[in-house]
N, C-alpha and C positions, 0 to 999 in steps of 0.2 A: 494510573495506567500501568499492565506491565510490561517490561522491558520487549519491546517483539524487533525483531529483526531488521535490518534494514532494508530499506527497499530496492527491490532489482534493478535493471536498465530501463526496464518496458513500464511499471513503476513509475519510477522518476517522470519518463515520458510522457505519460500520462497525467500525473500531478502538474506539470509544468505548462503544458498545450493545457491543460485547463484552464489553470490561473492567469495564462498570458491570454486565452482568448476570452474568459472574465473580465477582466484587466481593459480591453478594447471594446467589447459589449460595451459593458457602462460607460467607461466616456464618452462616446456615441452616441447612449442614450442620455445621458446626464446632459450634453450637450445641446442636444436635440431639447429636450424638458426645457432646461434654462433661455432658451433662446426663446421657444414658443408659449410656454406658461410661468417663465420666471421662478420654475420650481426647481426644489434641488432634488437629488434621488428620492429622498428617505421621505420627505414631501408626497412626490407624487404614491411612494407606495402606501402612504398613510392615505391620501384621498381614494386611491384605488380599492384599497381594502375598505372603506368605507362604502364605496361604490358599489360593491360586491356585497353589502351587508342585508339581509333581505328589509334589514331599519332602517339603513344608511348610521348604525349608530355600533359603538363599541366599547369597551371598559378600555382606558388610558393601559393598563397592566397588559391586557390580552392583546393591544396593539402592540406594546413597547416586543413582546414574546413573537407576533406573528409577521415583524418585517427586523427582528433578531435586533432592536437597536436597546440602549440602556433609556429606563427609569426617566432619568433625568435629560438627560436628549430629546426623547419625544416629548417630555411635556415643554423643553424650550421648542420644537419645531410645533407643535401644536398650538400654542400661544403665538408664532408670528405666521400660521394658518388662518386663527382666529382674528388676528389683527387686520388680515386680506379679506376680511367675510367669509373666507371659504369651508372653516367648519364653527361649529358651538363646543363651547365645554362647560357642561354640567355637572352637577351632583347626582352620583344616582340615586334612584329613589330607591331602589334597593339595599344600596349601601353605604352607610354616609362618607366614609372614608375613601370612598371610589368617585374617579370623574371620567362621566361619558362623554366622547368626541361623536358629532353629529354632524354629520355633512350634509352645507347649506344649497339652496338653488346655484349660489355662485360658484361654490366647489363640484358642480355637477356640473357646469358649465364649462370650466378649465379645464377638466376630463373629457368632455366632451372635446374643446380646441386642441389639446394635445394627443388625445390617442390617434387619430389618423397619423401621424408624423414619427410616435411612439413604435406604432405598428409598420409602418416604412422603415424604421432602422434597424427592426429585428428581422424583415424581410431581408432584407439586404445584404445584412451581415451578418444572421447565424442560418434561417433558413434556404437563404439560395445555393449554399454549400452543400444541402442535402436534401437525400429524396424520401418519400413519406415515409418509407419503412426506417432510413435514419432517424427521420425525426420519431417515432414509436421508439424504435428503440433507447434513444438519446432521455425520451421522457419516462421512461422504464426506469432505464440504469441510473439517471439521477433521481427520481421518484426511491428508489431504494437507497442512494447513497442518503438523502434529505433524511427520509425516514430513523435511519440508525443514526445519525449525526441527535437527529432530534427526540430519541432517548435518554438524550443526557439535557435535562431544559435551560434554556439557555437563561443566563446571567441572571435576565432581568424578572427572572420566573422564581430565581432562588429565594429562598428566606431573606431578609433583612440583617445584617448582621447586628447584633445588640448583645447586651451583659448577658448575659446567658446564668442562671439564676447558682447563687453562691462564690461567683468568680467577682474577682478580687480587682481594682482599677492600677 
């Protein structure tokens, strides 16, 4: 990245009310999830995205990229998913080195017990604070921050790192 400037007051301000009202979001909802579905964050956005799947199914890689977590984390949090019944993990048939996460009646179930409660704590705590045109706005202006952030792919979207051909150990 090149060197850019520092950031102003209003800046700062803004980066900080973000991250501290991030910061309280989640543990409210994380809280909220654990108590009602036993799940942890990254859990429930792995079921939800499933949920959202017009299959209910996904490639382990394009989950790990679409709730930002690494490689190897989702497939430890998808293996004690699977261990709950709540999703399957396959071979795809399309590619042997790929495994697809399938979510079961039971993981449609826990989404079901959790989202009413899910949905209460974002009422609460980010929506009652603002009025529809905030909230437009709010999903604008982060719709665009997402968007540039997510031109650079995240980690677990990168190559592999390996010998790279003629280098030396």
């Amino acid at each position: 990245m090149p060197d850019a400037p520092p950031p102003d007051a209003v800046q700062l301000d803004a980066y900080f009310a973000l991250i501290e009202a991030s910061s309280l979001l989640r543990h409210a909802v994380e809280q909220q999830l654990q108590d009602t579905g036993d799940l942890s964050y990254v859990q429930f956005q792995v079921l939800a995205t499933l949920g959202d799947s017009p299959t209910g199914s996904r490639r382990m890689t394009d989950l790990a990229d679409g709730v930002v977590y690494s490689r190897s984390g989702l497939t430890y949090q998808a293996k004690a998913l699977e261990t709950r019944g709540l999703v399957t993990r396959t071979p795809s048939p399309d590619d042997e080195r790929s495994i697809v996460v399938t979510l079961t009646d039971a993981g449609r179930g826990t989404l079901a017990r959790v989202f009413p409660g899910h949905l209460a704590v974002l009422d609460e705590l980010l929506f009652a604070a603002l009025s529809r045109s905030d909230v437009e706005r709010l999903a604008e202006i982060l719709g665009r921050v997402r968007d540039h952030m997510r031109q650079t792919p995240p980690r677990s979207a990168a190559p592999r790192r390996g010998k790279t051909p003629g280098a030396t150990a």
